[in-house]
matplotlib code that plots the C-alpha trace (Angstrom):
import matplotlib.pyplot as plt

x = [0.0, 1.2, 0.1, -1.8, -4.0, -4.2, -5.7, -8.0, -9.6, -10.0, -12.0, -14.0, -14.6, -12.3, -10.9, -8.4, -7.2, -6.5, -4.4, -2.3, -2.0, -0.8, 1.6, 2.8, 3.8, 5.5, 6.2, 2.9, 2.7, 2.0, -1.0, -2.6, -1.7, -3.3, -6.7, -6.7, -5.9, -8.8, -11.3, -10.2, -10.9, -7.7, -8.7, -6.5, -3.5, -3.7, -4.5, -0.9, 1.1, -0.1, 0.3, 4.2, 4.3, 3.5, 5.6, 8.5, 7.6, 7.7, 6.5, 4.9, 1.5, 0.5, 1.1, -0.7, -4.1, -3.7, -3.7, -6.6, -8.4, -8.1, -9.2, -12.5, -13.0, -12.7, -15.3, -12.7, -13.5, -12.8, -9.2, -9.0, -9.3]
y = [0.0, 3.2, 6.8, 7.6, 3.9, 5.8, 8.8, 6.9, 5.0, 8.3, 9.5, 6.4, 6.8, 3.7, 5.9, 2.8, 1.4, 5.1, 5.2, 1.8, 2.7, 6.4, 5.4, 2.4, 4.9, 7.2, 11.0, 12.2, 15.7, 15.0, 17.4, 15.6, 12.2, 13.5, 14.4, 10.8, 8.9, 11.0, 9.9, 6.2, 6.6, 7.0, 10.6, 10.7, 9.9, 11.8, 15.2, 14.0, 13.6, 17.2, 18.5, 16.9, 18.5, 21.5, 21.5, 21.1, 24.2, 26.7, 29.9, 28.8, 29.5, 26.7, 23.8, 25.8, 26.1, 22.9, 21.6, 24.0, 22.5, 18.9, 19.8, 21.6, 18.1, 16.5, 18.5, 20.0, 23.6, 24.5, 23.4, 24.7, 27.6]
z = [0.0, -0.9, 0.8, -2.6, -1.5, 1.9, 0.7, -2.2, 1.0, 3.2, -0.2, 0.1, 4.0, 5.0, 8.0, 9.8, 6.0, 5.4, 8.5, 7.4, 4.3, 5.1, 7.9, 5.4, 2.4, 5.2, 4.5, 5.4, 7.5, 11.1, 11.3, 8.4, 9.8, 12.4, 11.7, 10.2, 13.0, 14.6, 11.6, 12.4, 15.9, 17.6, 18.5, 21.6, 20.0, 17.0, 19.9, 21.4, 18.5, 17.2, 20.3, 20.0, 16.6, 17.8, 20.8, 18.0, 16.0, 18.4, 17.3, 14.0, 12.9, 11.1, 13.0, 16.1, 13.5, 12.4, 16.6, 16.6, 13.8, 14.9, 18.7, 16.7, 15.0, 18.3, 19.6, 22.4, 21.8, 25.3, 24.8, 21.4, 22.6]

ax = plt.figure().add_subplot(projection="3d")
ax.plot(x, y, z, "-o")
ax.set_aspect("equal")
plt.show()
């Protein structure tokens, strides 16, 4: 499986084969990777691995909206905040 299989089931709605197939074809942004382990369920893991991400771009914009997007998703407005 290949990342472009990954994002060919995400279209399709198959959250968790999205997720192997994604982490199989490797290279995939983190906040992305992200908001898909969220789709497939894993919603607490994806909040600490963007939450790592973020941690490790201090001072940048975008992967601070993308934390903030995900969190939105999660229904964790209070901590999006």
């Amino acid at each position: 499986m290949t990342s472009l299989e990954g994002y060919q089931k995400l279209a399709q709605g198959d959250y968790p084969g999205a997720l192997a197939a994604i982490r199989k074809g490797g290279g995939a942004d983190p906040l992305q990777l992200a908001i898909v382990q969220h789709l497939a369920g894993e919603t607490d893991e994806a909040i600490k691995a963007a939450v790592k991400h973020v941690d490790s771009h201090v001072n940048e914009v975008q992967p601070l909206a993308g934390l903030i997007d995900l969190l939105w998703r999660a229904e964790r407005k209070d901590e999006a905040k």
